[in-house]
N, C-alpha and C positions, 0 to 999 in steps of 0.2 A: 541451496542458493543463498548468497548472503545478502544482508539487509544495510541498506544505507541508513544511519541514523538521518534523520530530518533536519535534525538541530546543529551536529559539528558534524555532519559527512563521512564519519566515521563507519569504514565496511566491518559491519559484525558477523560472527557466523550464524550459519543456518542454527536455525532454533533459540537462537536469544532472544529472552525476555527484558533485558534492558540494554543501553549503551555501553559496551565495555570502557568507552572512551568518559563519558558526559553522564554517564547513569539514563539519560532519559527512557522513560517504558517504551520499547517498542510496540507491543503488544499492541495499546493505544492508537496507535497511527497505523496500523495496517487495515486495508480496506476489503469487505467479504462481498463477494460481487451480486449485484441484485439479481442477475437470470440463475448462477448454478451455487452462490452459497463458499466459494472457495475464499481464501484468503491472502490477498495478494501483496506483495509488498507496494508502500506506500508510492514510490514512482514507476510503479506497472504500467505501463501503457496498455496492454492485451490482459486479459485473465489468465490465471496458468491455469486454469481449470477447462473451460471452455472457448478462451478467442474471442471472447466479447474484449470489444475495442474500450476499453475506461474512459479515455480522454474524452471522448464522442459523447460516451453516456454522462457523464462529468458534465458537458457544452450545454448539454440538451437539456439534463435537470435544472440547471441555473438558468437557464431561458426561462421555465416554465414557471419558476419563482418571483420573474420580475413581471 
């Protein structure tokens, strides 16, 4: 699966560790989901691991911070 850099949109391939375009780390920006631990790419909506909806849990942690 390939990974969009965050910073210039740049589609990288699977397994880059930095932006072929912009340098920037990907690694950094990708998010390990708090029920099964996978690593998802940073505009995942679902987990590829288990189907846990991100966005949702994303909504809900920032409610309980304010």
């Amino acid at each position: 699966m390939k990974m969009k850099c965050p910073q210039c949109q740049t589609e990288n391939p699977e397994g880059a560790r930095f932006c072929m375009e912009c340098g920037l780390a990907l690694e950094k920006h990708a998010e390990a989901c708090p029920v099964c631990g996978t690593v998802n790419m940073p505009d995942a909506k679902f987990c590829m691991g288990c189907g846990l909806n991100l966005e949702e849990n994303l909504k809900t942690n920032i409610n309980k911070k304010v």
